[in-house]
N, CA, C and O of each residue as an XYZ file, in Angstrom:
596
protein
N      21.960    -32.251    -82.726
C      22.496    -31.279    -81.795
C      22.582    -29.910    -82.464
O      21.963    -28.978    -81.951
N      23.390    -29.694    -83.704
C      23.363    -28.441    -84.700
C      21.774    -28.278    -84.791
O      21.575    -27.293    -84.079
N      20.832    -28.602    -85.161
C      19.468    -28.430    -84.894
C      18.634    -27.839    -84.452
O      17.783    -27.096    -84.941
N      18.957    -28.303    -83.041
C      18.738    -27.890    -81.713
C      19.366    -26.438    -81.488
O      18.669    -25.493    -81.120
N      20.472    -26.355    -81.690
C      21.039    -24.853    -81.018
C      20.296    -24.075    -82.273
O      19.602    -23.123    -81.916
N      20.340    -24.333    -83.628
C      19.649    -23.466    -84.461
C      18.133    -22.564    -84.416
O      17.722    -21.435    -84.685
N      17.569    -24.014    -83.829
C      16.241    -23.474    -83.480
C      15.989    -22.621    -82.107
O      15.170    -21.702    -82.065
N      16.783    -23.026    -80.991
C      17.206    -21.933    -79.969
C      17.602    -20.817    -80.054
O      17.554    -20.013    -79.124
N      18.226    -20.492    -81.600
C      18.521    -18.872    -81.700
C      17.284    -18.350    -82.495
O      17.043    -17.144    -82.560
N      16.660    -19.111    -82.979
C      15.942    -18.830    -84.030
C      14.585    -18.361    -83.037
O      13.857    -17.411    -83.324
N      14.416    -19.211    -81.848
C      13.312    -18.760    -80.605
C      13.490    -17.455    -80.101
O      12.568    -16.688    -79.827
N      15.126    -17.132    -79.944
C      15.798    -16.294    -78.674
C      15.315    -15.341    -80.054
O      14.579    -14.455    -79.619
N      15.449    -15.230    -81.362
C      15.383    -13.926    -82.188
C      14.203    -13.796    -82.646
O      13.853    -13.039    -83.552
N      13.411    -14.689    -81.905
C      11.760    -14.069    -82.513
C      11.142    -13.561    -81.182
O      10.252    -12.720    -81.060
N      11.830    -14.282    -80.160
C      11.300    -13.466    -78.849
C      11.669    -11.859    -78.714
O      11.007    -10.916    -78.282
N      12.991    -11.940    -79.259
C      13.255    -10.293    -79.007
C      12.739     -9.487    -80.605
O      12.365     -8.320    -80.481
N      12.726     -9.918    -81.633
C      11.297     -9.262    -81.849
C      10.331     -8.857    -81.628
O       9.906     -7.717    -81.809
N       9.761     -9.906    -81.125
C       8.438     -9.776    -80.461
C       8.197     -8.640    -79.567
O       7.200     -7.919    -79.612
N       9.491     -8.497    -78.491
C       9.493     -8.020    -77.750
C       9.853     -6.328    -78.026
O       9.432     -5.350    -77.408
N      10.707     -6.392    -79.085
C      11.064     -4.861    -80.255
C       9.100     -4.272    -80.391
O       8.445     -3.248    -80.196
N       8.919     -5.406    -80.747
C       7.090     -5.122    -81.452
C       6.041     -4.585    -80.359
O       5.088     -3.942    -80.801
N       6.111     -4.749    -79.252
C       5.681     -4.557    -78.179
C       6.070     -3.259    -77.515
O       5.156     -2.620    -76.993
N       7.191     -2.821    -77.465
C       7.659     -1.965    -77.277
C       7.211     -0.663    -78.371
O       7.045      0.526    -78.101
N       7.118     -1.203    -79.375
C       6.937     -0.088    -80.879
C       5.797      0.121    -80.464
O       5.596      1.322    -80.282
N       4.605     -0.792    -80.136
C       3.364     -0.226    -79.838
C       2.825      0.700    -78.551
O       1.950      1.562    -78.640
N       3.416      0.393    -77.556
C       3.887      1.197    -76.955
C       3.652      2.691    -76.971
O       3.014      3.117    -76.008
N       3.999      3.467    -77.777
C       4.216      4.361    -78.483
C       3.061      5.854    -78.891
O       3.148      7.082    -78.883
N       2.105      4.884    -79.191
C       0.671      5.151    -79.355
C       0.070      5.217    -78.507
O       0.559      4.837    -77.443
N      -1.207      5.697    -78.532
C      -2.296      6.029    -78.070
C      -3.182      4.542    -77.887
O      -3.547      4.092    -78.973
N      -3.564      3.749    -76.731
C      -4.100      2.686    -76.821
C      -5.110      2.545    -77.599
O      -6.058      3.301    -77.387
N      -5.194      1.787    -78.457
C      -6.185      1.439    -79.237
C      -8.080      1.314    -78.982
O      -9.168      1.609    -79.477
N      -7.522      0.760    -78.020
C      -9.203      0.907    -77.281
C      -9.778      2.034    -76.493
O     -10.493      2.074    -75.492
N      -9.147      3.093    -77.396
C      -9.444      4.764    -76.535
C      -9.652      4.996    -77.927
O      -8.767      5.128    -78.772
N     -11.146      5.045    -78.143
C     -12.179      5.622    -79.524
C     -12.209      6.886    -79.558
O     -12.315      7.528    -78.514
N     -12.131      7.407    -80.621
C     -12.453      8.599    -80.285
C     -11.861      9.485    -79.914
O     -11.096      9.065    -79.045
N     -11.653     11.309    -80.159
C     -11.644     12.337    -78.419
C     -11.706     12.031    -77.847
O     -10.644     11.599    -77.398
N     -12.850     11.808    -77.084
C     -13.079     11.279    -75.506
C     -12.057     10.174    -75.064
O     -11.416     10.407    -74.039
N     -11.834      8.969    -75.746
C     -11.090      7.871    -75.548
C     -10.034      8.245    -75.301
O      -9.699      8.124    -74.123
N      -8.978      8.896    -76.323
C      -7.811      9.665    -76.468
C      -7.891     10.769    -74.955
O      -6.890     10.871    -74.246
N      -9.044     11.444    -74.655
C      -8.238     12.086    -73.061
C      -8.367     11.600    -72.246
O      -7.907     12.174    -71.259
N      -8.989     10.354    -72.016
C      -9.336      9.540    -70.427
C      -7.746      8.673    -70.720
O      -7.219      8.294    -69.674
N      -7.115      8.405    -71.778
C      -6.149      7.750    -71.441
C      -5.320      8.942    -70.894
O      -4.639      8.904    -69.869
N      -5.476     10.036    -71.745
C      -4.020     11.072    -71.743
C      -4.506     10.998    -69.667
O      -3.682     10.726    -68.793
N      -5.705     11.260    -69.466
C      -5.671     11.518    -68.007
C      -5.272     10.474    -67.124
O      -4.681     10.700    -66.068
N      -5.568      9.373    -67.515
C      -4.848      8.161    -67.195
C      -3.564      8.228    -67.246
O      -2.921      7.951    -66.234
N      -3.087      8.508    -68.119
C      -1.340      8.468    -67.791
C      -0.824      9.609    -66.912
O       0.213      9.607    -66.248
N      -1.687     10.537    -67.022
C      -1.094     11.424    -66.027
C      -1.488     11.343    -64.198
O      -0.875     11.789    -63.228
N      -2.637     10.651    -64.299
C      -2.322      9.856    -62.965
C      -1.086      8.862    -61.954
O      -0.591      8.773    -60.830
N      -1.076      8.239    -63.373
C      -0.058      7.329    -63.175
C       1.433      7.898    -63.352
O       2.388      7.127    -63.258
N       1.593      9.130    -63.585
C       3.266      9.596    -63.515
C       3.568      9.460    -62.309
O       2.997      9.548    -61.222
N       5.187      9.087    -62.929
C       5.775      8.551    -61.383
C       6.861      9.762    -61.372
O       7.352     10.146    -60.311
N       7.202     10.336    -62.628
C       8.239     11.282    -61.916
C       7.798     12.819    -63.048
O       7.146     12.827    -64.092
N       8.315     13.717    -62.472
C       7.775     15.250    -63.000
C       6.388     15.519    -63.292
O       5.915     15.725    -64.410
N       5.672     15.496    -61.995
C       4.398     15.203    -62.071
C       3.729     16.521    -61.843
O       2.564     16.716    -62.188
N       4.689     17.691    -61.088
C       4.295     18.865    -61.218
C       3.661     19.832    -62.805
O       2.768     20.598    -63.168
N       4.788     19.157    -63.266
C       5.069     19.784    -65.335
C       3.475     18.654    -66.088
O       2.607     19.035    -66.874
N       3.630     17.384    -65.495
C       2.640     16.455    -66.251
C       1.222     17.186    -65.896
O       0.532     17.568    -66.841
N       0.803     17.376    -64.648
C      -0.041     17.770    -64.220
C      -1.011     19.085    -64.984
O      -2.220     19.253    -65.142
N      -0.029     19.717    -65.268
C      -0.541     21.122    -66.388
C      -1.030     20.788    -67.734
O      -1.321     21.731    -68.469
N      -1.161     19.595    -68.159
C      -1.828     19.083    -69.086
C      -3.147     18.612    -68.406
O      -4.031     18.362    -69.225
N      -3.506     18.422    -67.038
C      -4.965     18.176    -66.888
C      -6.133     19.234    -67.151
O      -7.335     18.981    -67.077
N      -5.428     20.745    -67.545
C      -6.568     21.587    -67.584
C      -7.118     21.784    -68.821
O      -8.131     22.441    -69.060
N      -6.012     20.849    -70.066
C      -6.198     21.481    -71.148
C      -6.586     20.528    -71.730
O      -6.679     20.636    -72.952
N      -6.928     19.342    -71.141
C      -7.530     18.167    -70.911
C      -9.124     18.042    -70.748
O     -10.039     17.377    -71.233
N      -8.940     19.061    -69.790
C     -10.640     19.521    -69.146
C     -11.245     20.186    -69.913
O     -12.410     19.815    -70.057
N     -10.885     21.219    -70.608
C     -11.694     22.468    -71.692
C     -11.753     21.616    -72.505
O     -12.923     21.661    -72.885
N     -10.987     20.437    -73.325
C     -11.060     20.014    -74.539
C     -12.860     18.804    -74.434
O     -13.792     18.503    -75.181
N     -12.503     18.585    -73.322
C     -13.835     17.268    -72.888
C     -15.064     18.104    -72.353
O     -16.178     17.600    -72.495
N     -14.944     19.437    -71.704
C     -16.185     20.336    -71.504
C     -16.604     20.727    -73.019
O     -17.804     20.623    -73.269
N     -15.759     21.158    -74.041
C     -16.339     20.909    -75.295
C     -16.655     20.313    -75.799
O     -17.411     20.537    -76.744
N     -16.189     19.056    -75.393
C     -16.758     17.688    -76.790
C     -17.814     16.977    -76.199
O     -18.494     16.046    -76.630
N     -17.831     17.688    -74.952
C     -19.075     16.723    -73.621
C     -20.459     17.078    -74.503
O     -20.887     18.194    -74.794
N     -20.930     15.964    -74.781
C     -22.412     15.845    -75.210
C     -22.779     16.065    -76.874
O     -23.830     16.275    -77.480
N     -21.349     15.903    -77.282
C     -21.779     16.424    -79.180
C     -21.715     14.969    -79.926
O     -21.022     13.962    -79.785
N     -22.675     15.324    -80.704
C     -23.052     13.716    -81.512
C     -21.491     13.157    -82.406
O     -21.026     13.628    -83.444
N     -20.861     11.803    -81.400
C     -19.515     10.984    -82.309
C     -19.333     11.713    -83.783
O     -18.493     12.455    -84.293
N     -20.554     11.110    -84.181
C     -20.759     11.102    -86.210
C     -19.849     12.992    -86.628
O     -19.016     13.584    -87.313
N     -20.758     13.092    -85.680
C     -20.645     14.997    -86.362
C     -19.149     15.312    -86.151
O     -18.556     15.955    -87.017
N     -18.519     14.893    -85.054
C     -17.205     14.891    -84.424
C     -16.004     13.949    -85.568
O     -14.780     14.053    -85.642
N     -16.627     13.366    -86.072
C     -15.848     12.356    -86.999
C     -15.933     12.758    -88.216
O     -15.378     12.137    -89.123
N     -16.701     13.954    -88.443
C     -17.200     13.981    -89.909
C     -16.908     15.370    -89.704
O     -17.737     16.048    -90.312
N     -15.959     16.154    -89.017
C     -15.649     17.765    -88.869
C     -14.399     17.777    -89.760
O     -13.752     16.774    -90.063
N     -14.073     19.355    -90.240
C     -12.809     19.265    -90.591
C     -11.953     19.502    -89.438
O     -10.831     19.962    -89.650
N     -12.230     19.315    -88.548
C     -11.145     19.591    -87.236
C     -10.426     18.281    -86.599
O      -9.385     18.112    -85.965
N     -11.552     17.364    -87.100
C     -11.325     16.083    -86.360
C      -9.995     15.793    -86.697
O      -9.361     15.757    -85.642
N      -9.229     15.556    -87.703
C      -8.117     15.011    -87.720
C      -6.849     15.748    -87.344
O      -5.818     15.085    -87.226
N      -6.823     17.269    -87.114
C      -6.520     18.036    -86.210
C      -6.029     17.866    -84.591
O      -4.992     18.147    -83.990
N      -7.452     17.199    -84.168
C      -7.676     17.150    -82.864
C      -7.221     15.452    -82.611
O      -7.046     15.056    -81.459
N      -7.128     14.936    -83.262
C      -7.180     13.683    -82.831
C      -5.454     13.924    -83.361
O      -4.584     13.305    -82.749
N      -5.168     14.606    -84.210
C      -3.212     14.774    -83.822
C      -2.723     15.136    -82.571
O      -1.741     14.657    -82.004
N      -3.746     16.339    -82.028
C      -3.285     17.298    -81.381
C      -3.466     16.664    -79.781
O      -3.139     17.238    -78.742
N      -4.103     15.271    -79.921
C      -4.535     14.616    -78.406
C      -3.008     13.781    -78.760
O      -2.053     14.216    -78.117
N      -2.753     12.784    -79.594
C      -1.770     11.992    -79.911
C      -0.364     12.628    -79.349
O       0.340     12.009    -78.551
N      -0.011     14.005    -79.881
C       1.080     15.004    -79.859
C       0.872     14.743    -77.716
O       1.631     14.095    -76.995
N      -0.368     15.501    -77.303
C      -0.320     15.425    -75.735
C       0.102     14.437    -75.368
O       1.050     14.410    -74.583
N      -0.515     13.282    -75.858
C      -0.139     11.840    -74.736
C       1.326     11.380    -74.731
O       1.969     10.834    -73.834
N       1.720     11.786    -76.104
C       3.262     11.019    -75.987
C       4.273     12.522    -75.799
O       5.488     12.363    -75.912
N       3.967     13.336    -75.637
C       4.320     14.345    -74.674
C       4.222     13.790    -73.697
O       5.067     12.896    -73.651
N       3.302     13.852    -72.389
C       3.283     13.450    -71.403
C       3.681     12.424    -70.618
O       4.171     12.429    -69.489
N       3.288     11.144    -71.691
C       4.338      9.645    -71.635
C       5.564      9.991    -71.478
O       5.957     10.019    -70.311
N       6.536     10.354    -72.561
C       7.810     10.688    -72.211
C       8.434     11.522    -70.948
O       9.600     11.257    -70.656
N       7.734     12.522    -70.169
C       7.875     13.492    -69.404
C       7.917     12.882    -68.025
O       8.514     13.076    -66.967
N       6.761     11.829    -68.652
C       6.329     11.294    -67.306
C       7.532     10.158    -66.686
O       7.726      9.687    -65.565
N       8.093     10.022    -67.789
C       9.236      8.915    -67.298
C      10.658      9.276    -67.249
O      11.490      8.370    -67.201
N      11.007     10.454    -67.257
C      12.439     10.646    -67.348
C      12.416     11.333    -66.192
O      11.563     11.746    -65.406
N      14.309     11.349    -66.373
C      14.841     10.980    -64.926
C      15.061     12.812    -64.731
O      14.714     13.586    -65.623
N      15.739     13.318    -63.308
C      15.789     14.597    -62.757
C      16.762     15.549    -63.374
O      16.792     16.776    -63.463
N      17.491     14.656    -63.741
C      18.393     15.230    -65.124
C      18.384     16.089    -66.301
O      18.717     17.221    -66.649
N      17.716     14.761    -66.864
C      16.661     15.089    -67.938
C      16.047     16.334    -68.113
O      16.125     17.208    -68.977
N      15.311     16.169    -66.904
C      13.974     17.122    -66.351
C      14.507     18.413    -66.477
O      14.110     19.371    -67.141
N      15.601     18.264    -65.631
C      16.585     19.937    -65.414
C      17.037     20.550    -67.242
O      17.016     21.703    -67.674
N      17.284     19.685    -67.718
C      18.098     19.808    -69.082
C      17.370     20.449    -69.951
O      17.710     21.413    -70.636
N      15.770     19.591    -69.903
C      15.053     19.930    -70.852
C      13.565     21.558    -70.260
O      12.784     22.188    -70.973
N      13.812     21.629    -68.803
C      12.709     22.490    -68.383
C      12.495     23.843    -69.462
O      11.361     24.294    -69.622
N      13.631     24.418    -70.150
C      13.293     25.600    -71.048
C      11.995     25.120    -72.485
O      10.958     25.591    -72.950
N      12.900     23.911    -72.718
C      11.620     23.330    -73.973
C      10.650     23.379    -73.639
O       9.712     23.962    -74.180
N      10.653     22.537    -72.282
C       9.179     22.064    -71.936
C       8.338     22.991    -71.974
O       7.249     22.881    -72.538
N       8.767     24.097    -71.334
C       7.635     25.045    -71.132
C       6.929     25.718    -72.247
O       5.760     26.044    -72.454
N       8.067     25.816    -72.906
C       8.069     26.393    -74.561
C       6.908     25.259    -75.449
O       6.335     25.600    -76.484
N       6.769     24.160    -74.917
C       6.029     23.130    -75.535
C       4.748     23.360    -75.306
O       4.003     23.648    -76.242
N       4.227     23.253    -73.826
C       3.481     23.582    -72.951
C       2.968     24.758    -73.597
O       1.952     24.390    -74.186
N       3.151     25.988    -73.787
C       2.382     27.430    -73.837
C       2.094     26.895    -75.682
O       0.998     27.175    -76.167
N       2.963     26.278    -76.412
C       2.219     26.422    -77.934
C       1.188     24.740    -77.933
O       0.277     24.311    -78.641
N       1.709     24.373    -77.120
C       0.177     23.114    -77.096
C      -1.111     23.830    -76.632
O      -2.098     23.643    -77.343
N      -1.217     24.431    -75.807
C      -2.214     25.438    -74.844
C      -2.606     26.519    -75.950
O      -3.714     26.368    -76.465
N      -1.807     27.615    -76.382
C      -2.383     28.034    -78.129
C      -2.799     27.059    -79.028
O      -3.976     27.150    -79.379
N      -2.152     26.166    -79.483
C      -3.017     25.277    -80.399
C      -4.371     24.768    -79.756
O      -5.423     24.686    -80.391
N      -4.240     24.478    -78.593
C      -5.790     23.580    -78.497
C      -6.792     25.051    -78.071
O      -7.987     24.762    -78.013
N      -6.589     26.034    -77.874
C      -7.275     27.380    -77.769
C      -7.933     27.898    -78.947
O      -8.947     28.563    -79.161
N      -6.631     27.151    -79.929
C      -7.430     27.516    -81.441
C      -8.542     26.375    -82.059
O      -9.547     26.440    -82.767
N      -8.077     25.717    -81.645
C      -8.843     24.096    -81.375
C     -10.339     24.174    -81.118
O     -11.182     23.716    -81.889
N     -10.557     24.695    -80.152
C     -11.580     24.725    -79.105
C     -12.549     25.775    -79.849
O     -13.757     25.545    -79.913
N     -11.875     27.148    -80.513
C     -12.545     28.109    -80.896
C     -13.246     27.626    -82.658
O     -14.255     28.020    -83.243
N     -12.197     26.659    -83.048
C     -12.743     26.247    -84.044
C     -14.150     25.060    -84.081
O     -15.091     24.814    -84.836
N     -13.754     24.689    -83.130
C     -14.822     23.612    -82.415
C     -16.279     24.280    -81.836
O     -17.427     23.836    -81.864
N     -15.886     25.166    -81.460
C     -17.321     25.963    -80.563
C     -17.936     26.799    -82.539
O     -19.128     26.664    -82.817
N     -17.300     27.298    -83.257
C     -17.533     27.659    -84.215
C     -18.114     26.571    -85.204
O     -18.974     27.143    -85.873
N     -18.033     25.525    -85.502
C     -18.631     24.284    -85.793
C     -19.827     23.889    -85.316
O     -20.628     23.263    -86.010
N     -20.015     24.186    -84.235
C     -20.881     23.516    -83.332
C     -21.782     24.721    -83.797
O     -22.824     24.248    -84.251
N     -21.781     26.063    -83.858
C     -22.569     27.244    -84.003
C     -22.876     27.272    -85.501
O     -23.875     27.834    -85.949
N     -22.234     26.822    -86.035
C     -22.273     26.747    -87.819
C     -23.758     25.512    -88.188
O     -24.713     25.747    -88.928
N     -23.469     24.104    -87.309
C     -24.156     23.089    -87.532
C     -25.587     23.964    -86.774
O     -26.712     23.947    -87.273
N     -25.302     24.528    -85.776
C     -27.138     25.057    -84.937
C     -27.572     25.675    -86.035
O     -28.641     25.172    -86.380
N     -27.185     26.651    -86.835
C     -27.189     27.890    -87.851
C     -27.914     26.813    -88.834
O     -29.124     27.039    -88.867
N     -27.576     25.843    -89.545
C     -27.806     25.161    -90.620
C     -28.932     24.411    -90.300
O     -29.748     24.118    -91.175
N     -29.092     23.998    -88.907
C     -30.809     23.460    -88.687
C     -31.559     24.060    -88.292
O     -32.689     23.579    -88.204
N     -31.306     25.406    -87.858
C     -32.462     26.137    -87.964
C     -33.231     26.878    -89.071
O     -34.389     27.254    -88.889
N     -32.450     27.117    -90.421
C     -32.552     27.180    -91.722
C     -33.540     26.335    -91.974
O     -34.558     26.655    -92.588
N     -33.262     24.990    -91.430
C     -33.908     24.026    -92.567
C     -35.360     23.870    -91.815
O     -36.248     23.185    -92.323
């Protein structure tokens, strides 16, 4: 009987682990989003799916759009092998769990925090501006270097 209840707590405390662990992952950027590209079809994905402050979520779809009209059609390798890449692949991470969080809090919240947000909003929009210019400059650097050769 002592046994029995032992191993019942011992179930009940690996389930809510488990369930701690699940939650932690959570957190991130889904794993099976490779890449830039991967990283904004989710970020756009979640911003479909907001259920609340969807006006504020929504202003991340444009900066969403310039980032994928730039990366539309440039070879993975070269993209993986930039010094920007690890930059950009922060600077998508920083958006999504921005937006995740935004996307789920309550009207309260929303009201409490609208001065940050915006304040968040205009230096994410400068960073990926600088982003983009460093990116289009890369891309003009690599044309420059094969036509040399």
């Amino acid at each position: 009987m002592r046994n029995e209840s032992s191993s019942m707590k011992f179930n009940a405390l690996k389930m809510a682990r488990s369930s701690k662990e699940g939650k932690a992952k959570s957190t991130h950027v889904n794993d099976t989003a490779t890449g830039p590209l991967g990283i904004i079809d989710e970020i756009n994905f979640t911003i479909a799916k907001a259920k609340h402050n969807k006006a504020y979520v929504e202003k991340f779809a444009s900066i969403t759009n310039r980032l994928s009209k730039v990366l539309n059609g440039a070879d993975s390798a070269f993209i993986r092998q930039s010094e920007f890449y690890s930059d950009l692949k922060e600077t998508l991470q920083k958006i999504w769990h921005h937006i995740n969080e935004r996307a789920s809090q309550s009207k309260l919240i929303k009201k409490l925090l609208m001065g940050k947000d915006q304040k968040m909003y205009h230096e994410i929009e400068r960073h990926v501006d600088q982003l983009i210019t460093r990116i289009v400059f890369a891309f003009a650097q690599r044309v420059q270097v094969h036509k040399s050769e």
